[in-house]
N, C-alpha and C positions, 0 to 999 in steps of 0.2 A: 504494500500500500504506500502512495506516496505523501508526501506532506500536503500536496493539496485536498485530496481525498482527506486527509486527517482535520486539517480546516475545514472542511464542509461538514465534517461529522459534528464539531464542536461549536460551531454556528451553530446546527441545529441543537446541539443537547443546552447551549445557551438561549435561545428562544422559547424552549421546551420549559425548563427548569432548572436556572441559572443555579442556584444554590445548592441544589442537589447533586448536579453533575460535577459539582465541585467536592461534595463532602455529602458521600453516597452514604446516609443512616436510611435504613428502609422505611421507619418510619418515620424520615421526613420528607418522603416521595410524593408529588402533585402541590408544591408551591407549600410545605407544612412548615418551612423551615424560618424564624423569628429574628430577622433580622439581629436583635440584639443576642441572640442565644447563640445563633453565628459566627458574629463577629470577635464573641467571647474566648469561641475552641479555638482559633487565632490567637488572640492575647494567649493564652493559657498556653498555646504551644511555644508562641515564641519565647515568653520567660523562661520554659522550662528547657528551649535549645541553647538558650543565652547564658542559663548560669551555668550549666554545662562549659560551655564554650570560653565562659572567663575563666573557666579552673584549669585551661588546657590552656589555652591562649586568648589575654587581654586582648582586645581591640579596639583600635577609633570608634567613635559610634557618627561620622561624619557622612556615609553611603553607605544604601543598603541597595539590595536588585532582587526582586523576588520573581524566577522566573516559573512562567506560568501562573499568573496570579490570578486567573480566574475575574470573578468582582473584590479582587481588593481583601481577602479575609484574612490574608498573613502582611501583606501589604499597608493597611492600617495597622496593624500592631508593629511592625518595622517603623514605621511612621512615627510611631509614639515614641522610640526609643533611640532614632537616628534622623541626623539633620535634617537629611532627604532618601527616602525610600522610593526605587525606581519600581513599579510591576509591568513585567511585558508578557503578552499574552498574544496566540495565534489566531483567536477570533476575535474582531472587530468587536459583534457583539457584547462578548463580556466584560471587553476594554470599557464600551459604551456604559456598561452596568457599574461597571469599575468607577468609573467617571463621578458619576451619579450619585453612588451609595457613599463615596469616602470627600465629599465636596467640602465637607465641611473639615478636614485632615489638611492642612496647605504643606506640611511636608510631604505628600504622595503626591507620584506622578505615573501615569500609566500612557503607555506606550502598544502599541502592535509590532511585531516583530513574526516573520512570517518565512523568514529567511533560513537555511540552514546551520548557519552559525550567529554571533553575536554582534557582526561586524558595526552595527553603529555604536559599540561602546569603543572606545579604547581601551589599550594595556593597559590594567590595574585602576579603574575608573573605578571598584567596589573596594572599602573596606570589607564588609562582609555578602556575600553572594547563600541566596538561597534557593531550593526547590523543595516541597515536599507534597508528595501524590500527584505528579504530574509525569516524571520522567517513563515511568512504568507504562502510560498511553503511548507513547511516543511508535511508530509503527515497526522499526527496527531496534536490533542492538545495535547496528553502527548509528543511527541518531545519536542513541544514550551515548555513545560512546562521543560521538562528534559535541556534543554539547557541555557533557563532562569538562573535555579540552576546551571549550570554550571560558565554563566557570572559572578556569584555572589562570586563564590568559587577563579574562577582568578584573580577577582579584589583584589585593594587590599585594608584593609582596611577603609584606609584614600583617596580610589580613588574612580571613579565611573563609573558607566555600562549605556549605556543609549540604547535602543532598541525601534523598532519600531513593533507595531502588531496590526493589523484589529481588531477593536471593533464592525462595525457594516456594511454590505452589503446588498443594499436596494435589494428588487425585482423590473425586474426577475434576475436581473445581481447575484442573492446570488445560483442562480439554475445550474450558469457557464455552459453554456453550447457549447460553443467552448473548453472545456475540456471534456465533455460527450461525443463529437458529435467524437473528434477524440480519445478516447479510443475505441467509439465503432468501426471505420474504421480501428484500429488496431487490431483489434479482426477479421476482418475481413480478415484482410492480405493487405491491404493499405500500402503502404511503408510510413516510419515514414517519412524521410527526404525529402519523395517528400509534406506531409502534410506541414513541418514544412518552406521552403522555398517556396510553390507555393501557400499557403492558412493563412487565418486567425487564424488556429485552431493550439491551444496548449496543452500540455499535463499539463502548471503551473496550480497551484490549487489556492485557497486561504480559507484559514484556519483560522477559528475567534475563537479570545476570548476576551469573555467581559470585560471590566476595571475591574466590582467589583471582576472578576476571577483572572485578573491580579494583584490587589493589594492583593488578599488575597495570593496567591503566596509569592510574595514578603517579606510578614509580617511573615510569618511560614519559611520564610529561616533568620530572624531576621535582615531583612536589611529594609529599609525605603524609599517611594518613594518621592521625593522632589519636582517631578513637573511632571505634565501628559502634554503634550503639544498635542493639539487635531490638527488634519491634515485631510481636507476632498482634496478627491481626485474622482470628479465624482461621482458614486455611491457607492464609500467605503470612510467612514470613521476610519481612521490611529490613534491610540494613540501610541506616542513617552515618553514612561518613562525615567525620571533622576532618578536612584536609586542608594543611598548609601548602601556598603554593610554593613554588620554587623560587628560593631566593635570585635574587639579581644584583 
């Protein structure tokens, strides 16, 4: 699948039900999800990657980049804690949503980025660089892997990049098949939006790679991983890297 195909899925899962395609709880499926109760699992996450991350390493709190920001839910709580937090996201839409919902945060800024790498940032433009629950949609491992390298290159190099990606997905859940089931009804001529709002079935993927894959990454772009923090989540388990990029 290519990246455009992957935009137009998340265009739609963002017209659908923005919040949910972002922070899939089943039961806040069809618009249930409270703005304010939201925006909170955000705060709560970032404190809790941030004191993590000062006990490993300090950092400016001058840039933040939250890639894949959805509407803004880690994005505003970067916001809160650093000068300026950039979110870029690959659908317009949820940029649009982004917009919206964090207007009143003037440290956020949200951007489209649609490209395969990061190129309108420059070398080390982030003290600290984020992702989490987004790389794992991403339609290949060379993506993950190309954008990895890209976290590495924005950070800066006394900052650091922390990301989160699928190490492992038990059976049958690794065979996804509320992704099979509605590709195939879209082949079929099924209307996406009536799947995407009347049924279980999604077009998200989930895309693994292994730790020792991830760290050998890391190690060939000359940066260092300082902590794997392991996150079971049901039938996937999530490794969260602290990595330092490479000095210069």
């Amino acid at each position: 699948m290519s990246l455009e195909r992957h935009k137009e899925d998340w265009e739609r899962l963002a017209e659908a039900d923005a919040m949910w395609a972002v922070l899939t709880a089943p039961a806040e499926k069809g618009g249930a999800w409270d703005a304010e109760r939201f925006f909170a699992t955000g705060d709560a996450e970032i404190a809790h990657v941030l004191d993590i991350a000062d006990g490993l390493r300090p950092v400016a709190r001058q840039s933040a980049l939250d890639f894949g920001c959805g509407v803004g839910r880690l994005t505003r709580a970067l916001g809160a804690r650093f000068g300026r937090a950039v979110g870029v996201d690959i659908a317009d839409a949820m940029i649009v949503r982004a917009t919206r919902l964090n207007k009143e945060v003037p440290t956020c800024e949200f951007r489209i980025n649609t490209a395969e790498d990061l190129a309108q940032f420059e070398t080390g433009a982030f003290d600290f660089v984020y992702s989490s629950i987004v790389l794992q949609h991403l339609p290949s491992r060379r993506d993950i892997e190309r954008y990895v390298s890209e976290f590495l290159r924005v950070t800066k190099s006394e900052g650091l990049a922390v990301f989160g990606i699928p190490a492992h997905v038990a059976f049958p859940y690794s065979l996804q098949p509320r992704r099979r089931l509605y590709a195939l009804l879209r082949r079929l001529g099924v209307q996406e939006d009536l799947m995407l709002r009347r049924t279980s079935l999604t077009p998200m993927r989930m895309t693994v790679v292994t730790e020792p894959a991830v760290r050998a990454l890391v190690v060939s772009r000359g940066a260092e991983v300082l902590l794997a923090e392991q996150l079971e989540d049901g039938p996937v388990r999530t490794v969260r890297y602290y990595v330092a990029p490479a000095a210069t």
